[in-house]
Kinemage of the C-alpha trace (Angstrom):
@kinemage 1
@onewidth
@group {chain A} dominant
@subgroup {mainchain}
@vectorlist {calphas} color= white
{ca unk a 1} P -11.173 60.448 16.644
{ca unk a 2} L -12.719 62.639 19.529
{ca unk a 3} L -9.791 63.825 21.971
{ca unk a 4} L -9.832 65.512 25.094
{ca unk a 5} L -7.311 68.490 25.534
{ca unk a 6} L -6.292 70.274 29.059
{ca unk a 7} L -5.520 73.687 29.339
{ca unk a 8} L -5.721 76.893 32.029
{ca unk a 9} L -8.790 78.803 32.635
{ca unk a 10} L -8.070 82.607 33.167
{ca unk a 11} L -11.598 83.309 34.498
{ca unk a 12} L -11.302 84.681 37.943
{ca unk a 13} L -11.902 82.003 40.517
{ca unk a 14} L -15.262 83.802 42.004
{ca unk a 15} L -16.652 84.032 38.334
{ca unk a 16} L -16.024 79.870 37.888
{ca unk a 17} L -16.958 79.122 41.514
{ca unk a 18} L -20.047 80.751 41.029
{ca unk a 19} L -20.429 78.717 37.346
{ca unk a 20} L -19.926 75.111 39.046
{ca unk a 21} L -21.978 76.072 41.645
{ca unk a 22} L -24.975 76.906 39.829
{ca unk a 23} L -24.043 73.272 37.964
{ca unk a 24} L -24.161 71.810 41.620
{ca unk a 25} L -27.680 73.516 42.805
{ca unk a 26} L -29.253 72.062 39.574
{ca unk a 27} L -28.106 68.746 40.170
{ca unk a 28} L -29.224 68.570 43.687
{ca unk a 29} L -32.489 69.988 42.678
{ca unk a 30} L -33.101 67.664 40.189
{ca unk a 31} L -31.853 64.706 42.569
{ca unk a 32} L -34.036 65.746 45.532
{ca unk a 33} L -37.433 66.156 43.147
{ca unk a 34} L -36.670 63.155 41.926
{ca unk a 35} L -37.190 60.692 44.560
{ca unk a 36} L -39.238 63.468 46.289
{ca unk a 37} L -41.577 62.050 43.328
{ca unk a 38} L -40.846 58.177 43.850
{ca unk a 39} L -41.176 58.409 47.408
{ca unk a 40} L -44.935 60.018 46.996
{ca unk a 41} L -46.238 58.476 43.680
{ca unk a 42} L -44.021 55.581 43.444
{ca unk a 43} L -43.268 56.542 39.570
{ca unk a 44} L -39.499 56.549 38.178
{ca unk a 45} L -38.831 59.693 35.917
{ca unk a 46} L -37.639 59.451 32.511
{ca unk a 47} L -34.616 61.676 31.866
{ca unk a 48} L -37.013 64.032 29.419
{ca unk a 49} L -39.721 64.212 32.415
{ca unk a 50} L -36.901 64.906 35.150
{ca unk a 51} L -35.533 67.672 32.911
{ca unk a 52} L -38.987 69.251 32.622
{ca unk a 53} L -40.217 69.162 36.052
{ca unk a 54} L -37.232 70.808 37.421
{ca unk a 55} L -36.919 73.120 34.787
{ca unk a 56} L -41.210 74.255 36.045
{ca unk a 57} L -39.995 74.778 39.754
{ca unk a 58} L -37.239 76.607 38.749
{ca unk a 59} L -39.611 79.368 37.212
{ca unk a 60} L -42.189 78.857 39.899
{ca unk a 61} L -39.894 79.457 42.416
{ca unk a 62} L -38.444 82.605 40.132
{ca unk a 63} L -34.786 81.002 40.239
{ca unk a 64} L -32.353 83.172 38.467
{ca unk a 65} L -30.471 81.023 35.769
{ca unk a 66} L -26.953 82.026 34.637
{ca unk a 67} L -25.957 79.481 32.515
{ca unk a 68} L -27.002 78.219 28.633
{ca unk a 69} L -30.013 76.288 28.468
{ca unk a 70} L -27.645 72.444 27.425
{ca unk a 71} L -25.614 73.536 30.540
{ca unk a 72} L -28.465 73.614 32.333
{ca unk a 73} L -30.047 70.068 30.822
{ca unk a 74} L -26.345 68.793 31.035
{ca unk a 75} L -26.397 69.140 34.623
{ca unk a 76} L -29.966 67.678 34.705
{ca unk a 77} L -29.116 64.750 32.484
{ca unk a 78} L -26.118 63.794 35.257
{ca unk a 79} L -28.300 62.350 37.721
{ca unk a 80} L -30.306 59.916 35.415
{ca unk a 81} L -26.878 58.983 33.853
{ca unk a 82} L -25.403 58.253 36.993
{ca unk a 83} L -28.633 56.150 38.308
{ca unk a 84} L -27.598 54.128 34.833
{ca unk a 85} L -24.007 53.319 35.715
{ca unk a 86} L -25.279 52.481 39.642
{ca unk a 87} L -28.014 50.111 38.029
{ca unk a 88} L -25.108 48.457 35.997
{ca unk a 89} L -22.708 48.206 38.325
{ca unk a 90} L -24.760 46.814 41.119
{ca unk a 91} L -23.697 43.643 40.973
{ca unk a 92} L -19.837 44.730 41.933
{ca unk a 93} L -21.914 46.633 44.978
{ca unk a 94} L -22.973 49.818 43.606
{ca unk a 95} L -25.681 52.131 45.216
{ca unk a 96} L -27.887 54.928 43.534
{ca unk a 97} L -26.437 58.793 44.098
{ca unk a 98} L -27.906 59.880 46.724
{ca unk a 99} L -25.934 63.149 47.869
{ca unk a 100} L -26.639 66.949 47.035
{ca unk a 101} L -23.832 68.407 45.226
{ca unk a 102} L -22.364 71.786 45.921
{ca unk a 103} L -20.070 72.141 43.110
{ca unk a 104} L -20.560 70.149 39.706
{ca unk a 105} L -18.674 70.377 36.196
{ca unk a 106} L -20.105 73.095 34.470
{ca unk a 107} L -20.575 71.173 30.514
{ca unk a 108} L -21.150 73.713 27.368
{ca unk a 109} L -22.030 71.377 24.625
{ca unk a 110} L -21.536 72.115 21.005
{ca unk a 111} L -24.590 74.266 20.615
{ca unk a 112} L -23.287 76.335 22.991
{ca unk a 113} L -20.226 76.871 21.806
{ca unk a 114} L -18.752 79.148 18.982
{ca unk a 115} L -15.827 79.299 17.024
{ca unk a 116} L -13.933 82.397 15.872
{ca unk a 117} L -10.453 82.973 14.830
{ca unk a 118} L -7.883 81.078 18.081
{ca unk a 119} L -10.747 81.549 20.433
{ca unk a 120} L -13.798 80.337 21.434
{ca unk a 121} L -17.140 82.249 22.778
{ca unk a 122} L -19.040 79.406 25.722
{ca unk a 123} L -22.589 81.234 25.701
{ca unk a 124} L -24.526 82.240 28.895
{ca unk a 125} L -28.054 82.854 30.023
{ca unk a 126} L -29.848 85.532 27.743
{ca unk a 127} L -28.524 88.932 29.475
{ca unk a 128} L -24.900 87.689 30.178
{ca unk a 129} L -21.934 88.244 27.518
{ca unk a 130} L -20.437 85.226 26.736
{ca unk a 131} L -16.941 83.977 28.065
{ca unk a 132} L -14.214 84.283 26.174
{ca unk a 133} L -11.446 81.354 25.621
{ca unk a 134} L -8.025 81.977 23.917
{ca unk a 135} L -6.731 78.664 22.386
{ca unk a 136} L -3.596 77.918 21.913
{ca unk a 137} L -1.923 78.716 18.890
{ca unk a 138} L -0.933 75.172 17.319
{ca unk a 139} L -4.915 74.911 17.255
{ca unk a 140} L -5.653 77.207 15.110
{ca unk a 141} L -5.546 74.975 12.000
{ca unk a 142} L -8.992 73.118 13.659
{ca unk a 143} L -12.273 73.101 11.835
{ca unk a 144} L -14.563 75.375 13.125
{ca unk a 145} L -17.056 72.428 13.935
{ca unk a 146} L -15.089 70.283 15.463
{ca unk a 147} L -15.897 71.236 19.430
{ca unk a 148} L -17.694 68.313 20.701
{ca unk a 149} L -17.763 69.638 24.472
{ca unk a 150} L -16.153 72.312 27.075
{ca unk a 151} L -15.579 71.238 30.832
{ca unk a 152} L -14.851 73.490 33.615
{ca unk a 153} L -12.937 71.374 36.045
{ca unk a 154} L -11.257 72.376 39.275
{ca unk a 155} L -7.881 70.784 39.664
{ca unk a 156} L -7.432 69.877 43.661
{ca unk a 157} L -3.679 69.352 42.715
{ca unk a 158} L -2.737 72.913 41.550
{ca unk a 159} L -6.029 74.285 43.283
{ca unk a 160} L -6.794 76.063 40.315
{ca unk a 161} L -9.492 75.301 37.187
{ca unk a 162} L -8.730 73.962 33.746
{ca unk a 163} L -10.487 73.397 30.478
{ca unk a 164} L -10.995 70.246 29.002
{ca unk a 165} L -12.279 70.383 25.174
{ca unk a 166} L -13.404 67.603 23.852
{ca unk a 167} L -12.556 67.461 20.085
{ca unk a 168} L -13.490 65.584 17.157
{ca unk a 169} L -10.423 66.038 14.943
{ca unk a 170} L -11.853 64.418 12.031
{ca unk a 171} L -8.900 61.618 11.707
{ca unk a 172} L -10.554 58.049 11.031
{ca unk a 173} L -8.913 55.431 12.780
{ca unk a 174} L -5.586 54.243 11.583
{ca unk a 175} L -5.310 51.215 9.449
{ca unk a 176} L -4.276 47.970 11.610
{ca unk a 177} L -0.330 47.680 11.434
{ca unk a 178} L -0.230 43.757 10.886
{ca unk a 179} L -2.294 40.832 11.567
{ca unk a 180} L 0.045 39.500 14.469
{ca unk a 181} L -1.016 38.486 18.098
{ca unk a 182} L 0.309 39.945 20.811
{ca unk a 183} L -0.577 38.905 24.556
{ca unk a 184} L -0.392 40.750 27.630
{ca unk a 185} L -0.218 39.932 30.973
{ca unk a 186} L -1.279 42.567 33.734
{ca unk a 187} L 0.579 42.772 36.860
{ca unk a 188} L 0.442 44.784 40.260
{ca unk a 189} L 4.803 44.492 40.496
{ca unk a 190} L 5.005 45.088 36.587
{ca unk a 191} L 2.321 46.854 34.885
{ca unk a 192} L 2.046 44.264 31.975
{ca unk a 193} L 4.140 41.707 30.341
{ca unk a 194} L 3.824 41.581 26.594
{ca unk a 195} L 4.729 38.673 24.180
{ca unk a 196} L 3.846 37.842 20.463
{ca unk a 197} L 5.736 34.237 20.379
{ca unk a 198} L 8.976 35.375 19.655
{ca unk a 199} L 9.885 37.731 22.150
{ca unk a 200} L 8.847 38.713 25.308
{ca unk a 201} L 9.048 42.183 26.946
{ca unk a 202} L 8.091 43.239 30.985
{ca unk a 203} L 7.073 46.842 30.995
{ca unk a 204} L 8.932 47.618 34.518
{ca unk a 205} L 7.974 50.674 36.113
{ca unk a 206} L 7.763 49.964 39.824
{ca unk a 207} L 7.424 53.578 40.677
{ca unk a 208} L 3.803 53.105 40.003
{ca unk a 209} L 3.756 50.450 42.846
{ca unk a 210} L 6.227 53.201 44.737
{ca unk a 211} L 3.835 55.693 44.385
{ca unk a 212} L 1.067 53.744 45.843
{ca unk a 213} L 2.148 52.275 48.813
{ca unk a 214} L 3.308 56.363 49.502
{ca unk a 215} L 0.322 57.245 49.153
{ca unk a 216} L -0.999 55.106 51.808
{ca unk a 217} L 1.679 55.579 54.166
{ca unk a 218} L 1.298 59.401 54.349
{ca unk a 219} L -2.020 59.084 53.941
{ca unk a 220} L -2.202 56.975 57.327
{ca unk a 221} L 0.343 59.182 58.936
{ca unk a 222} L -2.361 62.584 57.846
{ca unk a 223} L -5.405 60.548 59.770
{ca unk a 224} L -4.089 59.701 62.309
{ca unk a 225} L -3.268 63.469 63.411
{ca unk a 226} L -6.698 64.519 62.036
{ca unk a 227} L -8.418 61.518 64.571
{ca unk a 228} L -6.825 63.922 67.719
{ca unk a 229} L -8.483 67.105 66.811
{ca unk a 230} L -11.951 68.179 67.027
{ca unk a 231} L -13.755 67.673 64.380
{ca unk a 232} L -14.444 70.845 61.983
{ca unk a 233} L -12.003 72.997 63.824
{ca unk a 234} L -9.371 74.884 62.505
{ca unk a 235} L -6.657 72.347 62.474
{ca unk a 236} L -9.137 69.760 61.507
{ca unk a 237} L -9.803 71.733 58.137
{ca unk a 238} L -6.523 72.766 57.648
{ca unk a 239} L -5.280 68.880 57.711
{ca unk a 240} L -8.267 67.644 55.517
{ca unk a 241} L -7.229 70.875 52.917
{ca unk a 242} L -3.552 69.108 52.887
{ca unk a 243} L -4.686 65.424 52.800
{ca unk a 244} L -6.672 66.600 49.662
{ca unk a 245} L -4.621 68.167 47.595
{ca unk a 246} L -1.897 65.197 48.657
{ca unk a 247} L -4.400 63.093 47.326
{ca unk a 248} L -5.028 64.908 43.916
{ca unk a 249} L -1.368 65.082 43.845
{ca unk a 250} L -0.825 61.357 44.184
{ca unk a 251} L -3.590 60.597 41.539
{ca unk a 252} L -2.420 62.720 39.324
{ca unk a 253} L 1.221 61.426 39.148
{ca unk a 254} L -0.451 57.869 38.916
{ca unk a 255} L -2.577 58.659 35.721
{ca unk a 256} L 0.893 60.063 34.367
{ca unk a 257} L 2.582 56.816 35.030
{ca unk a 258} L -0.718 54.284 33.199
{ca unk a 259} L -0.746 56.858 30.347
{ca unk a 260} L 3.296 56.155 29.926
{ca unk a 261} L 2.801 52.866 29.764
{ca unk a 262} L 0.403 52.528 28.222
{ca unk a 263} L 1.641 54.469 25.301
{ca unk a 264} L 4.794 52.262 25.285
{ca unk a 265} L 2.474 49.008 25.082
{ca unk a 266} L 1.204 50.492 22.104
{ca unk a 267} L 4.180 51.776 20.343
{ca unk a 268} L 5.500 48.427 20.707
{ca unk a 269} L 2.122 46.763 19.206
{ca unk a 270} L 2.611 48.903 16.261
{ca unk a 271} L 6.303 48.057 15.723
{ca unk a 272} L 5.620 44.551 15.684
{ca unk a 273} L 2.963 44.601 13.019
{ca unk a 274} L 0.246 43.268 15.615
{ca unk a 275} L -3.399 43.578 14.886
{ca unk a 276} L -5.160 41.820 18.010
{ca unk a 277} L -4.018 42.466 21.749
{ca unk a 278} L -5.154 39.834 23.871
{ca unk a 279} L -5.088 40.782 27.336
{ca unk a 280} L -6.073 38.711 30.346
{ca unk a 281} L -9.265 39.635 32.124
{ca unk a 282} L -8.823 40.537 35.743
{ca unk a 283} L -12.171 42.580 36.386
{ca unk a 284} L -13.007 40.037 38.904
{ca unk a 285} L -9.921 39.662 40.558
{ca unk a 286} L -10.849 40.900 44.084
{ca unk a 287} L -14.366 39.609 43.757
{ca unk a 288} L -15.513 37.004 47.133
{ca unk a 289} L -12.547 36.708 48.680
{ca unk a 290} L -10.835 38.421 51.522
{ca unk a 291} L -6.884 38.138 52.043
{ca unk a 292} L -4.334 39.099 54.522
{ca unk a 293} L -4.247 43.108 55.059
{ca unk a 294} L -1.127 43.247 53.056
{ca unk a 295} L -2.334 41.276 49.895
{ca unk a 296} L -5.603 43.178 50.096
{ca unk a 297} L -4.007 46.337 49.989
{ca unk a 298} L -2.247 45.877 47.073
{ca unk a 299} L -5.361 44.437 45.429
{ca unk a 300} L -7.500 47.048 46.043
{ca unk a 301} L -4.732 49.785 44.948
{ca unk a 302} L -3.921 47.222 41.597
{ca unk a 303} L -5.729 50.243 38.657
{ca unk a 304} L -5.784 47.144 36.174
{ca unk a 305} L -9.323 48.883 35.088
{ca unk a 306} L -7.324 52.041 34.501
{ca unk a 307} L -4.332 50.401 32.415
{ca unk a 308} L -6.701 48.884 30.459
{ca unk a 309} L -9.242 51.549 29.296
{ca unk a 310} L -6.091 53.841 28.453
{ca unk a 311} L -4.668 50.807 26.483
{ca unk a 312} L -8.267 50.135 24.516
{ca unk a 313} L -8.362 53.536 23.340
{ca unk a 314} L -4.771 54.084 22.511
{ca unk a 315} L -4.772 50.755 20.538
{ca unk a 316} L -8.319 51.773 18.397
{ca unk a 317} L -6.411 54.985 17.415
{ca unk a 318} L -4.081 52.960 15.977
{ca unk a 319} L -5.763 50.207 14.140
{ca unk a 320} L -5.602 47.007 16.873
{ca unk a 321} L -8.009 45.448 18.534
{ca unk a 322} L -7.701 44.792 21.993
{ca unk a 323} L -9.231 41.344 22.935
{ca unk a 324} L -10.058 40.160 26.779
{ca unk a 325} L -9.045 36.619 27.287
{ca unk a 326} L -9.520 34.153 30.592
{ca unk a 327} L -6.957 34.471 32.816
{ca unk a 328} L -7.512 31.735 35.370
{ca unk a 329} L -4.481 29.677 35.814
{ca unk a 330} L -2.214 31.226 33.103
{ca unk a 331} L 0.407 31.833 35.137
{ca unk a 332} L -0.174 28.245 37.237
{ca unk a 333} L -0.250 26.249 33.933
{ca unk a 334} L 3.258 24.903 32.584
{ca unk a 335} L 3.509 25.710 29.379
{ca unk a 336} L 6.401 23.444 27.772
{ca unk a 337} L 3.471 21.251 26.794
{ca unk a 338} L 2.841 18.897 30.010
{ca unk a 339} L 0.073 21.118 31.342
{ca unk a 340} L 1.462 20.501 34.920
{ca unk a 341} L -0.300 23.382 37.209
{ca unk a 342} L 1.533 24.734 39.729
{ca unk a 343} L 1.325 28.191 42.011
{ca unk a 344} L 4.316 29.573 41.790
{ca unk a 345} L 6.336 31.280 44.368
{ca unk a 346} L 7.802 34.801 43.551
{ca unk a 347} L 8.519 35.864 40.512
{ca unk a 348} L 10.282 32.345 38.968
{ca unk a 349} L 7.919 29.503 37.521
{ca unk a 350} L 9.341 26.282 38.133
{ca unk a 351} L 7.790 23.530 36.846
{ca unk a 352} L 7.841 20.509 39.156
{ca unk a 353} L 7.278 17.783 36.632
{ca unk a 354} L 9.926 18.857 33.372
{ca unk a 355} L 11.739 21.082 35.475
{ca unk a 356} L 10.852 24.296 33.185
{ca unk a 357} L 12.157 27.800 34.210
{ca unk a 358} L 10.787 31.204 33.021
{ca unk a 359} L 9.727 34.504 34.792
{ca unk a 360} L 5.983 33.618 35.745
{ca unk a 361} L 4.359 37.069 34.327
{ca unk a 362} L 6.159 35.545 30.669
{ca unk a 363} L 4.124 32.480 31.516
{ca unk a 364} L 1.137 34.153 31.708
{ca unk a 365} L 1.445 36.143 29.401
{ca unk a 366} L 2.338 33.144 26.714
{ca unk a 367} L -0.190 31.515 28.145
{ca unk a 368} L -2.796 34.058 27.367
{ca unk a 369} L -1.986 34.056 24.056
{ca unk a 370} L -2.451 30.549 23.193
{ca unk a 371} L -5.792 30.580 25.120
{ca unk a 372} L -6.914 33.910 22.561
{ca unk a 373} L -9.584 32.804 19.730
{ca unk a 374} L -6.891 33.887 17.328
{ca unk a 375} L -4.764 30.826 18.315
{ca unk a 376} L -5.303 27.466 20.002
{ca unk a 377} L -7.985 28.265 23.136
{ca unk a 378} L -6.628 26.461 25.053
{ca unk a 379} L -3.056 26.755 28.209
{ca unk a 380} L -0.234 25.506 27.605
{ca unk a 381} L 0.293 25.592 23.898
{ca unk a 382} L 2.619 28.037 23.440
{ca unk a 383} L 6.085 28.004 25.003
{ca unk a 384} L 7.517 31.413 26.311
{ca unk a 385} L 10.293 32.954 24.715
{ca unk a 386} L 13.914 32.950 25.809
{ca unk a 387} L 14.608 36.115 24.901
{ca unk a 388} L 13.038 38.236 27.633
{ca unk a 389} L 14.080 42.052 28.224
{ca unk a 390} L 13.023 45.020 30.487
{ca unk a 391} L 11.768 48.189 29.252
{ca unk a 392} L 11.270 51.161 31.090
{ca unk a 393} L 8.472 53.630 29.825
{ca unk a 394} L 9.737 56.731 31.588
{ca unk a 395} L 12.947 58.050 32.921
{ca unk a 396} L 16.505 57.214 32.476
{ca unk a 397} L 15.622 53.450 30.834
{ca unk a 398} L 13.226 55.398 28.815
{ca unk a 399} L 11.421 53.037 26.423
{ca unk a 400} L 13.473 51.648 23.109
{ca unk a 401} L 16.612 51.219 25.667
{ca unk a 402} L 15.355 48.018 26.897
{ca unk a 403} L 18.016 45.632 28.946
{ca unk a 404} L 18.145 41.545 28.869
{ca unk a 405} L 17.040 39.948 31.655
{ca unk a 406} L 19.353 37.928 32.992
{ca unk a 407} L 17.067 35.119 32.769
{ca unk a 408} L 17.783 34.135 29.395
{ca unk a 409} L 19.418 31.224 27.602
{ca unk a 410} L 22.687 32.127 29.183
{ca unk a 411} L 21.244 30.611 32.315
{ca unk a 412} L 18.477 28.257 31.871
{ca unk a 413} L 19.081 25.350 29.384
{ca unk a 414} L 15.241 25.300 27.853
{ca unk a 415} L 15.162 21.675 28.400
{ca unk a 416} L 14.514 21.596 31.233
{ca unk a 417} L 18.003 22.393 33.392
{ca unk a 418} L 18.832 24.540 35.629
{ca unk a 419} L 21.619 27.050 35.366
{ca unk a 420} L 24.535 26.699 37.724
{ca unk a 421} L 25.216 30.128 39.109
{ca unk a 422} L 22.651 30.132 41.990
{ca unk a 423} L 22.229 33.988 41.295
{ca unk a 424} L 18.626 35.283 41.369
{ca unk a 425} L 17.774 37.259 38.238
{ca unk a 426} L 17.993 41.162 37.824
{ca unk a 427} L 14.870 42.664 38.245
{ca unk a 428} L 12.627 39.966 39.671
């Protein structure tokens, strides 16, 4: 499995700065020759013929290279890579790059690296010693060969740069725990909602939301003081230096948060012997239509992409596939087998037709699972457990402590009755 680790650069901040920005002046160069080239000839470059005409202007114009020959055709290679994605993408409104950048990720592929005993040497341009990278000590054990890549990335949180080595540590994938079906249901209140037919489990953790709708409070509250200065002044700058590193903070505590749950969506997979994850697919979720300011808000700050990339990758590692699955009307769609569909309001599905009761992210989620390939394909063939509980990924609830929602057989008869204590439930 290839891995990516994170850990503190001692170089002195001048001696990185002056790394990245070399990375940044080859990018731009190789942007700006590029379409200097379509704009004159009307001919697209191929990545090889980019690579070489910027690498013949360089030593035409005498430029002075510090860095290894793959750093410098890994900062090449970064424009043509990100025309790809744009091309890909443009359906969902993507453009072509288009902007000069000052300061790029300096890259040291494998060739470029080499491995002695608990440190690494990153080579330089011929007439520069190499740089010198203590590892840790727990990665000692590591093959010699197993350095895939070496980042130099500034953090805007800590203002400081880190190292990210990407490692291959030579594990194969794990074998798949079971040959169950789980589905999940994605969320913006509750991250996802799991069930494999038996039980059903909401992963709560509302301080992602929390976080979030911070974020664009302060955020707001930042702009609007920058709008009454003058641009590029002194107190301009010295309110777009905090509203940075407030946003690098906020992102950062985020990608903590999906990563947590994440890893407690797995861990659960693998307790319950599943071997297929079915999730519902919300890529298009926001696509042609335009709601209220509120509702588009939370939308547009819903990281369901996020959730599930760290979720694919987490489940490969450990032998389950993760399978995406409609999602239109699974939480409309009554699933006590009369196929009534009905929009629910907040977070209680109530049939109108049997008079069926359940939390509506359960709904969807058993719904999703009887429309998987691995079951029937079709809503409303699977009824949603009873047993429903809450589990926290992080913090006091951590994961493994999970509570009962009160929503449970103690309250709603599953034929179809109400409960009597006019209560709402815990949690929803």
């Amino acid at each position: 499995m290839i891995r990516t680790h994170c850990f503190s650069c001692s170089l002195a901040k001048p001696e990185a700065d002056r790394l990245n920005q070399e990375s940044g002046r080859i990018y731009s160069r190789a942007l700006v020759e590029h379409y200097r080239v379509y704009r004159q000839t009307g001919h697209w470059l191929s990545p090889a013929g980019l690579e070489k005409l910027v690498d013949a202007y360089d030593a035409q114009d005498g430029q002075e290279r510090i860095l290894h020959a793959h750093s410098i055709d890994a900062a090449e290679q970064g424009f043509p890579k990100a025309c790809k994605t744009a091309k890909a993408n443009r359906a969902n409104g993507a453009h072509l790059p288009h902007k000069r950048k000052h300061w790029r990720t300096t890259i040291w592929k494998n060739t470029g690296i080499r491995a002695k005993d608990g440190y690494l040497l990153l080579s330089l341009a011929r007439g520069y010693a190499p740089i010198r990278v203590n590892l840790p000590s727990h990665w000692a054990t590591w093959p010699p060969d197993s350095c895939v890549e070496m980042r130099l990335v500034w953090d805007g949180a800590s203002r400081r740069y880190n190292w990210h080595l990407v490692v291959d540590d030579g594990q194969p994938s794990a074998e798949s725990p079971g040959d169950r079906v789980m589905a999940g249901d994605l969320g913006e209140i509750h991250p996802i909602t799991l069930t494999d037919g038996e039980t059903a489990t909401v992963i709560s953790a509302r301080a992602l939301r929390a976080t979030r709708q911070y974020t664009n409070k302060r955020l707001a509250e930042i702009q609007a003081l920058q709008a009454r200065k003058q641009k590029n002044s002194l107190q301009w700058r010295r309110l777009q230096r905090r509203k940075n590193r407030f946003l690098a903070q906020q992102k950062r505590r985020v990608r903590d948060i999906e990563h947590k749950v994440s890893r407690a969506v797995v861990d659960s997979a693998v307790e319950q012997q599943v071997g297929t994850l079915a999730l519902g697919d919300v890529r298009d979720i926001a696509n042609g239509k335009r709601l209220n300011p509120k509702s588009q808000q939370k939308v547009s700050n819903w990281s369901h992409g996020k959730v599930r990339a760290y979720l694919t990758y987490k489940a490969e590692a450990a032998g389950i596939t993760v399978e995406l699955v409609d999602e239109a009307h699974t939480t409309q769609t009554c699933p006590n087998h009369c196929g009534e569909r009905h929009k629910p309001q907040g977070r209680l599905f109530r049939c109108p037709v049997c008079g069926f009761v359940s939390h509506r992210d359960v709904v969807g989620a058993a719904n999703t699972r009887s429309v998987s390939r691995h079951r029937h394909g079709v809503l409303g063939k699977i009824k949603p457990p009873a047993d429903i509980k809450y589990r926290h990924p992080f913090g006091k609830l951590a994961f493994g402590t999970g509570k009962r929602s009160r929503l449970d057989t103690a309250q709603v008869a599953w034929g179809g009755q109400h409960a009597s204590s006019p209560k709402k439930p815990r949690g929803f």
